[in-house]
C-alpha positions in Angstrom: 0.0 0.0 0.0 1.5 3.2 -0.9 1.4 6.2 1.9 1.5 10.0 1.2 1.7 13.1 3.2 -1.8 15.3 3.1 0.8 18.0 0.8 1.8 15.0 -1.2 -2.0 14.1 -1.8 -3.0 17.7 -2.6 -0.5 18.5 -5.6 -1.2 14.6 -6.5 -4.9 14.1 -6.4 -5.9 13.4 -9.8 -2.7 11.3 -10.6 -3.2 9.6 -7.4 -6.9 8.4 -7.9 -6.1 7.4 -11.6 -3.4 5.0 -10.4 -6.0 3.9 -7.7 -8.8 3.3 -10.0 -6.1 1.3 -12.4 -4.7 -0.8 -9.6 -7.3 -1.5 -7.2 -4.4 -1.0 -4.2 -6.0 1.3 -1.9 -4.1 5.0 -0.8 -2.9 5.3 2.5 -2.9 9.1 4.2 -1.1 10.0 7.2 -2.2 13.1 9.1 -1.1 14.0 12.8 -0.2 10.2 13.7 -3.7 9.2 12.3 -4.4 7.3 9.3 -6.7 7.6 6.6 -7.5 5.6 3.4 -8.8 5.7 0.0 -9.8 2.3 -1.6 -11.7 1.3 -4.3 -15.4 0.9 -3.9 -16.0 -2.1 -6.5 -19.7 -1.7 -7.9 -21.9 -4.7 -7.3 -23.9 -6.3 -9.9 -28.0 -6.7 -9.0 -28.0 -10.4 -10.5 -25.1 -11.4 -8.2 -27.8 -10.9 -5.2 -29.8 -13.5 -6.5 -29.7 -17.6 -6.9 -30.5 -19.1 -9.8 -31.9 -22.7 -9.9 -31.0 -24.4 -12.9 
């Protein structure tokens, strides 16, 4: 998982989400000993909810 500082993220952001979006590895934020991350929210199909009987 790759970190970056909050100044890092700011001149980065648009970079930084495309190479999130491309890689699914989520983007880890460090700000005043805390962390923070953004991942990937992976869209779930409506016929994956259901069971099929064949």
């Amino acid at each position: 998982m790759k970190r970056v500082t909050p100044t890092e993220l700011r001149g980065n952001l648009y970079n930084l989400l495309d190479e999130i979006l491309e890689t699914g590895i989520p983007l880890e934020i460090e700000r005043g000993g805390k962390r923070l991350q953004i991942v990937p929210v992976e869209k779930v199909d409506k016929l994956q909810r259901y069971i099929f009987k064949v």
